[in-house]
N, C-alpha and C positions, 0 to 999 in steps of 0.2 A: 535632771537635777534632783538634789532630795527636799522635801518639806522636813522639817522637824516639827513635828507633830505633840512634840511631850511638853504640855502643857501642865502650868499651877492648877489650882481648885480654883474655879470660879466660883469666889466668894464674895465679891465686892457690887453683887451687884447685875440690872440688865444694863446692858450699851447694845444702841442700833445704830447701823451705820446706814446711810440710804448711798447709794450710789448710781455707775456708767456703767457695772462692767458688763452684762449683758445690753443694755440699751446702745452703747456706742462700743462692741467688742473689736478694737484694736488694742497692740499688744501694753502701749504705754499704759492704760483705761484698766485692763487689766490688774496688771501689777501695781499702779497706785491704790488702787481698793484693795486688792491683797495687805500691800505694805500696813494700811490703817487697821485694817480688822483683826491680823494676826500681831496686830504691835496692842494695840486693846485687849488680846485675849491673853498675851505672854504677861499680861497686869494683872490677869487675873478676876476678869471681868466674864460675865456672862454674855458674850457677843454675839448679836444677830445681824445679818445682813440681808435687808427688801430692797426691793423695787417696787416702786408702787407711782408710778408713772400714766396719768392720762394720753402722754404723747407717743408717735411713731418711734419705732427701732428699726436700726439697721440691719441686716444681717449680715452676719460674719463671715459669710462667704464673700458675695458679693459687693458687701457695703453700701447696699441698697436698700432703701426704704422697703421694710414688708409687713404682713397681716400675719404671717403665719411665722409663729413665734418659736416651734420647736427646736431651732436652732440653735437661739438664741439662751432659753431655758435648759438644752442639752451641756450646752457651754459651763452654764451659772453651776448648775449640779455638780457638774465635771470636777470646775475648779474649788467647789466647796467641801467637797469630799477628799480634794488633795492636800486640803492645809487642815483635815480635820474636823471641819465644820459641818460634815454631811446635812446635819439636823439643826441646822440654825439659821436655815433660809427660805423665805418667801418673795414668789414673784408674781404680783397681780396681774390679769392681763388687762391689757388698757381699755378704759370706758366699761368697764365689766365688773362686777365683784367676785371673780372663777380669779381662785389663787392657786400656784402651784408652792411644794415643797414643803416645809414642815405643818402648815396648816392649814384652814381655811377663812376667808375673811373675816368670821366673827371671831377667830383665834387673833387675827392679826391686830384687829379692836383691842383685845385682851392685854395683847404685850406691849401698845402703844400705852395702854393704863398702868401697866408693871414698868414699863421701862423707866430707868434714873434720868436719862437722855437720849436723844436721838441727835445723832449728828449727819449733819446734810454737809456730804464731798460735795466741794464743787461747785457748790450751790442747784446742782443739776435738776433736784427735784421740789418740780412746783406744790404749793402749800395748796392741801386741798380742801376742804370745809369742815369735814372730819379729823381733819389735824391737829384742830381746835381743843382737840380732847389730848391731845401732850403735853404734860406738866412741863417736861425742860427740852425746850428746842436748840440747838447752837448748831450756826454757820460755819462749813469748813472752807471758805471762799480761794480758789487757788490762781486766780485769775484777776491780778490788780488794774485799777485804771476804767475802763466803760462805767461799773457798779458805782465806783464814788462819782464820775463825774456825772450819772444819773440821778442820784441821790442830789446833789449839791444842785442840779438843773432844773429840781422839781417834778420829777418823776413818781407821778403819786402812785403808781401800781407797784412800782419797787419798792419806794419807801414803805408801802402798808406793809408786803411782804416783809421787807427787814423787821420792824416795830416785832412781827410775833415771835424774833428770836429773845434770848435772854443773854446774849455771847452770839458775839461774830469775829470772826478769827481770818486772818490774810496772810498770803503769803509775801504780800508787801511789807518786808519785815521793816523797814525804813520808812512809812507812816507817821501821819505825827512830826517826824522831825523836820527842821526849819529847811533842809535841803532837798527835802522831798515838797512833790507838785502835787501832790494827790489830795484832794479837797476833803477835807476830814469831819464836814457839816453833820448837824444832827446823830449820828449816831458815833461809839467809839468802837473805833477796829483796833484789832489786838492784833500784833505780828506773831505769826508762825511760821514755819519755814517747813518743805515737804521730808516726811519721814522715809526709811529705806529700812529693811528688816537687811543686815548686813549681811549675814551668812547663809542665805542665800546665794549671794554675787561672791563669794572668795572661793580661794582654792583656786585662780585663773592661772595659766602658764603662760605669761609675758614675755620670755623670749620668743616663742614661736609668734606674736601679733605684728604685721604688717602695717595698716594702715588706721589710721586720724579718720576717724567719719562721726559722723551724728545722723540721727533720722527725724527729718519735717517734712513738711507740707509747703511743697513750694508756691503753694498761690491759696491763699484763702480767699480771693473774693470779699475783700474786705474795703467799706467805703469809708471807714473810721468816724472817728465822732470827734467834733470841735470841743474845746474850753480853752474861753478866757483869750479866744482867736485864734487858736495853732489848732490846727488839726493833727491829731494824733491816730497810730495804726495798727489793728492786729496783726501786725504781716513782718516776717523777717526778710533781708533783701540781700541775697547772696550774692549779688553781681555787683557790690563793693571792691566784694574781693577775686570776680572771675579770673585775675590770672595769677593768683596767689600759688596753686602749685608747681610754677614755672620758676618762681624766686627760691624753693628749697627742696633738697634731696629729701622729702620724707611724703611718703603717698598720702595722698589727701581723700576720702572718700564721702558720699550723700548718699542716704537711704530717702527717697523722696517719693512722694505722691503726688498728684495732678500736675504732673510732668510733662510738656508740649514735648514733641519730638526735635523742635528747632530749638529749645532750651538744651534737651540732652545736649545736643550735638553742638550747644556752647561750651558745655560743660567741658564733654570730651576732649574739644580742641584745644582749651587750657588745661589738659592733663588731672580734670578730676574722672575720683572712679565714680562710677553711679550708679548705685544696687533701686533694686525697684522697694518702693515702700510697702507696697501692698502686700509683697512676700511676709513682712515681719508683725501682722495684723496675730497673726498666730503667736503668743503669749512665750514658746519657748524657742523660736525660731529668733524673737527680741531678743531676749535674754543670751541668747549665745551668739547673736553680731555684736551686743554689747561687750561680751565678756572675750570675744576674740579681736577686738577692736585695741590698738596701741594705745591710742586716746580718745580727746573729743575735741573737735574743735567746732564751733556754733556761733552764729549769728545771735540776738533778740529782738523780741517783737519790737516794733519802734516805741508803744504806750508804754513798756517798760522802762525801756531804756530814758528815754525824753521823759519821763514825769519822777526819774531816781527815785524808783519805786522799792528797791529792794529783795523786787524778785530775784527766785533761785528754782530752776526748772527739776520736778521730777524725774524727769528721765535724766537729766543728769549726777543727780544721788545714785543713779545706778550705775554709771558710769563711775564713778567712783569708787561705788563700796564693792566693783569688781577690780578696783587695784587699776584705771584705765583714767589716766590724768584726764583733767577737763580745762580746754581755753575756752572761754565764754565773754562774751561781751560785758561790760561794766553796768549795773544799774543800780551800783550801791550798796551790792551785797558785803563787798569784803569790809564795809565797817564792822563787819557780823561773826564773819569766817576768813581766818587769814588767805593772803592770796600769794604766790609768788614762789610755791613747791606745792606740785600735785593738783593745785588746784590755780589758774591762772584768768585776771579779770584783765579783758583789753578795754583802751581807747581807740587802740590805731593797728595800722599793720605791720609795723615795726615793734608792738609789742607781742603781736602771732608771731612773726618770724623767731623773734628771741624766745618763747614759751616753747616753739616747737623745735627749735635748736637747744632747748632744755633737756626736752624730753626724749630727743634721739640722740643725746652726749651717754644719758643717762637714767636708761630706762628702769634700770631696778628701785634707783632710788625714788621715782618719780613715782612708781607705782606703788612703793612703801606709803609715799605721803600720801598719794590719795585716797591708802584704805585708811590710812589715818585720820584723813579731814572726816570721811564718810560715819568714822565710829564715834569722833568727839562732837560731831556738829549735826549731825543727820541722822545718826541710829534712832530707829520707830522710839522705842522703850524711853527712850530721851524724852525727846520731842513731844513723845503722846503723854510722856508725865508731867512735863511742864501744865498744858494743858487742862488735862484732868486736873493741876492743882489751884490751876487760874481759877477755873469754874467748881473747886471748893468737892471733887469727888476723890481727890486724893490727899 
C-alpha cells in the first residue's frame, strides 16, 4: 500500500501522541495509532509519537511478554519512517531513563515542556511523576464502560489519574444521554468516535471479495465488573449465532485468536471459515483481509452493548473506508451515523440475515455507501478537528 507522505507546514504547534503500537504490536494497535498521528500531522501540527511506558511489552512475533525490546523498537521505526515521521519518535525503555529514536530522555523532558498537548490513546499509558510537568494533558479513552463504572464505584487511583487530565474524550459517543447506562459521576466525558485516514483503505476491487469476516479475540478471560447489580462483560459471544452460516448463501468468515481446537471445529461444522488471528498481527497482512473482505459482520462486547454506550469499533472504520459494508451489533451508535446502507446496526438475527441479503443483492452499492459513511462520519481530519476545536487548539 502507499503512505502519502506530503504533508502541510507544521505550523500550529507540538502534539504528542503516547500510544500501543510498539507495546501491544497487533495489526488493529498498529493502525489506530497511525490513523491519530497522521490525521494530527495532515492539521498541520507538529506531531510526535513516545512510548514512555514503566510496563512489559509484548513481542510481535510471539506475543509474548519480553525484556528485550529490539523487536519491538525495530517495528516503532519501521512504521514511522513509513508515514514520514522518521524523526518524531521516542521510545523509553521501561524502568530506565535509555531512550531510543529522536532523542534522549533529557530531550524527551524538553518536548513534554514545548508540547501544546499530549494526547494519551487509550488511556494505555500510566501518568508517571514526571508528567506532572505537562501543561495540557487529554484522554483519548476508546474503551467505554469498566473507566466510568470505576470512577462512579470510588476508585481512588483512577479517579486521581483522571483529575490530571484537562479533556477526556470516549468513544462512547452516546454518554450523558438519558438512554445511555454509563454513570457519568465526577468528571465530564466528551464523545468521540474512532478516526480512519480514508485513502489509505480505497481503491479496493469488490467484485473479486468472497466472504463477510471480522477479526477478534475469541476469549478474553474476562470476569467482568458489576454495577448497580448486573454484571456486565468484556467479551463478545459468537455462539449466539453458531449456525448463522447455514441460514444464507453468503460465506461467513472469523480471523480469531485464543481459539480452542473444539471451538474451531464448532465453527467449522456450522459452515464458518476461520483464518488464524495471529497471522494478521502484521499491520499489512490486516489491512489486506480487511480490504479483500466482502464485508464485516461482528458481534460486541456485552459492557457495550448492555450499558448503550455508543460505541463504534476501530477496526471497523476500516472496514469501511475500504468500501467493505459493516453489520455490527447495536449499542447506540446510529443515533450518530445513519444505519441501514453500507453500514448496518443489528438487534437480532433476522436483521443479519436481511443486512447480509443487502449486501449480496448488491454489492457495488453497498460498497459505495460504506466508503461514504467512512468519509462523512469517520475521516481522521474530521474527527481530529472536532476535537482539537473542543480543547480550543483549533
Amino acid at each position: 500500500m502507499n503512505f502519502d507522505n506530503k504533508y502541510p507546514v507544521a505550523n500550529r504547534g507540538k502534539v504528542i501522541v503516547w500510544g500501543l503500537l510498539s507495546a501491544f504490536p497487533f495489526g488493529g494497535m498498529v493502525w489506530q495509532v497511525l490513523h491519530h498521528i497522521v490525521g494530527f500531522r495532515r492539521l498541520g501540527f507538529d506531531v510526535w509519537y513516545v512510548e514512555d511506558s514503566d510496563r512489559n511489552l509484548l513481542d510481535p512475533i510471539t506475543w509474548m511478554p519480553t525484556t528485550d525490546f529490539k523487536a519491538n523498537i525495530d517495528l516503532l521505526s519501521v512504521m514511522m519512517e513509513r508515514v514520514g515521521l522518521k524523526d518524531r519518535w521516542i521510545f523509553r525503555v521501561p524502568r530506565t531513563e535509555i531512550c531510543h529514536g529522536a532523542t534522549n530522555f533529557e530531550g524527551l523532558m524538553r518536548l513534554y515542556k514545548a508540547a501544546e498537548v499530549v494526547f494519551n490513546l487509550c488511556n494505555g499509558q500510566e501518568l508517571l511523576p514526571y508528567h506532572d510537568n505537562i501543561k495540557y494533558l487529554v484522554c483519548l479513552e476508546t474503551d467505554p464502560g469498566t473507566p466510568q463504572i470505576k470512577v462512579a464505584s470510588g476508585h481512588q487511583r483512577l479517579i486521581a489519574s483522571y483529575e490530571r487530565y484537562k479533556y477526556i474524550f470516549t468513544y462512547g459517543e452516546n454518554i450523558g444521554n438519558p438512554d445511555c447506562l454509563l454513570p457519568v459521576e465526577q468528571f465530564k466525558w466528551l464523545p468521540t468516535r474512532p478516526p480512519v485516514i480514508t485513502d489509505w483503505w480505497a481503491g479496493c476491487n469488490y467484485p473479486n471479495r468472497k466472504n463477510v469476516t471480522t477479526i477478534a479475540n475469541w476469549d478474553t478471560k474476562d470476569d467482568g465488573i458489576e454495577w448497580r447489580g448486573i454484571k456486565y462483560y468484556w467479551q463478545k459471544d459468537f455462539t449466539r449465532f453458531i449456525d448463522l452460516p447455514l441460514k444464507i448463501n453468503v460465506p461467513l468468515g472469523l480471523a480469531l485468536v485464543r481459539l480452542k481446537e473444539a471451538n474451531k471445529d464448532m465453527l467449522v461444522k456450522n459452515n464458518w471459515v476461520v483464518f488464524s488471528g495471529f497471522d494478521l498481527s502484521d499491520y499489512i497482512k490486516y489491512h489486506d483481509f480487511i480490504s479483500n473482505s466482502l464485508g464485516e459482520f461482528t458481534v460486541t462486547k456485552d459492557i457495550y452493548v448492555k450499558l448503550n454506550t455508543g460505541w463504534f469499533s476501530d477496526r471497523s472504520v476500516c472496514y469501511l473506508a475500504a468500501g467493505s459494508p459493516v453489520i455490527t451489533e447495536e449499542t447506540g451508535f446510529s443515533k450518530f451515523v445513519p444505519s441501514g446502507e453500507g453500514l448496518f446496526g443489528f438487534y437480532n438475527e433476522n436483521e443479519i440475515l436481511n443486512a447480509l441479503e443487502a449486501i449480496k443483492n448488491n454489492v457495488e452499492k453497498q460498497s459505495r455507501k460504506a466508503r461514504e459513511i467512512a468519509e462523512e462520519y469517520y475521516k481522521a481530519e474530521k474527527v481530529l478537528t472536532r476535537i482539537l476545536k473542543t480543547i480550543k487548539l483549533l
